[in-house]
C-alpha positions as CSV (number, residue, x, y, z in Angstrom):
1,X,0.0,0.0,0.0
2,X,1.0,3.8,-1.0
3,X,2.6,5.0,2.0
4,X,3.5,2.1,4.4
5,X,6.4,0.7,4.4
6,X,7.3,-3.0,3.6
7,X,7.3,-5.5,6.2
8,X,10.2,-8.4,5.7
9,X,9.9,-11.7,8.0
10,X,13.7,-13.3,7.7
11,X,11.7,-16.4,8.8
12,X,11.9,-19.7,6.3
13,X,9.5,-22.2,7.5
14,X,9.3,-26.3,5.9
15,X,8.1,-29.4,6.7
16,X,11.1,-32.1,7.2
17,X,11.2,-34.7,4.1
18,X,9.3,-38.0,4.5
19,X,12.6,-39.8,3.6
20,X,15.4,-37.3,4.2
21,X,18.0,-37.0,2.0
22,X,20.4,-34.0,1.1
23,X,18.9,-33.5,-2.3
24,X,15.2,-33.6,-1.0
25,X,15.9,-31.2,2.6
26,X,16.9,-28.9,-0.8
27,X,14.0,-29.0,-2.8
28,X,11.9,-28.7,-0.3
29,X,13.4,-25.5,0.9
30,X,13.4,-24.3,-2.4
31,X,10.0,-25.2,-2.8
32,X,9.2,-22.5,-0.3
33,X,11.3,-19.9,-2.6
34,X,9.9,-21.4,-5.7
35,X,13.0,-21.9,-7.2
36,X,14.0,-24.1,-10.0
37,X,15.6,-27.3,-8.7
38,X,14.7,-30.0,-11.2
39,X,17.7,-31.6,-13.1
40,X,20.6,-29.9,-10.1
41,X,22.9,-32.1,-9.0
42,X,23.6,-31.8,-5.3
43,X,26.6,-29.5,-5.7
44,X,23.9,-26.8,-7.3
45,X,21.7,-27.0,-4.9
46,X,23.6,-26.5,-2.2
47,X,24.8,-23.6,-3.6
48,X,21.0,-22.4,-5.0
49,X,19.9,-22.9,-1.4
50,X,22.6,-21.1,0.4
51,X,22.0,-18.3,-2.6
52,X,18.1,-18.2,-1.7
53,X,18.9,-17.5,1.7
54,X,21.3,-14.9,1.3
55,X,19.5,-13.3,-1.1
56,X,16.0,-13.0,0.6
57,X,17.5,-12.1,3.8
58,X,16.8,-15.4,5.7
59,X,18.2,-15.2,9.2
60,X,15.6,-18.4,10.8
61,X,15.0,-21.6,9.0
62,X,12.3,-23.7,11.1
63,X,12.5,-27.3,9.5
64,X,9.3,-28.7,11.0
65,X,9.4,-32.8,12.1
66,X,13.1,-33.1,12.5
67,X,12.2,-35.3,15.0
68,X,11.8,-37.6,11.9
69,X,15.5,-38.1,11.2
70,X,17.2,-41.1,12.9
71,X,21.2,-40.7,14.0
72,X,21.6,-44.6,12.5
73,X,20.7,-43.6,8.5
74,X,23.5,-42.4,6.5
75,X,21.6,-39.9,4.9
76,X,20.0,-38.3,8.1
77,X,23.5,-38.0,9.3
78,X,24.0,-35.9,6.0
79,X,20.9,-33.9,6.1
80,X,22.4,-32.7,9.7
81,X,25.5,-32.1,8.1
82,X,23.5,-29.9,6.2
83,X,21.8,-28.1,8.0
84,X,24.8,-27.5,10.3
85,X,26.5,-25.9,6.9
86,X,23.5,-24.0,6.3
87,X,24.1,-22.6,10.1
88,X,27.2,-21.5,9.1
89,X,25.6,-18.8,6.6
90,X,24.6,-17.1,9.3
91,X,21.1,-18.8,9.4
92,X,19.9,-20.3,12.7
């Protein structure tokens, strides 16, 4: 509206993967941008992730039902490796 100013919310909120995996904790972040992620290898999405976040300001990521992820599958183990990386861009 004319003469108010914009409101941003640094907040990114998802729902945890059925069957986590690095490449599907990306798409469905990127879901929530509605960014291209079909046909990215996981290199690229990494990076589009970690882009979508800079560039929209994203200071919170709330991953919902992380309580999904197990400590004895491989690939949970890398989705909190992840995540953890993901910290690291200043994003709690």
């Amino acid at each position: 509206m004319p003469g108010t100013g914009d409101l941003h919310s640094p907040v990114v909120y998802v729902q945890a993967p059925v069957t986590a995996t690095p490449k599907s904790a990306c798409v469905t972040i990127l879901n929530f941008f509605k960014a291209p992620s079909r046909g990215l290898t996981l290199p690229q999405l990494v990076r589009q992730v970690a882009e979508s976040l800079r560039d929209h300001g994203v200071k919170v990521l709330i991953i919902d039902d992380i309580n999904r992820l197990r400590m004895h599958r491989a690939d949970d183990q890398d989705v909190l490796d992840l995540i953890r990386a993901f910290m690291g861009l200043d994003v709690t």
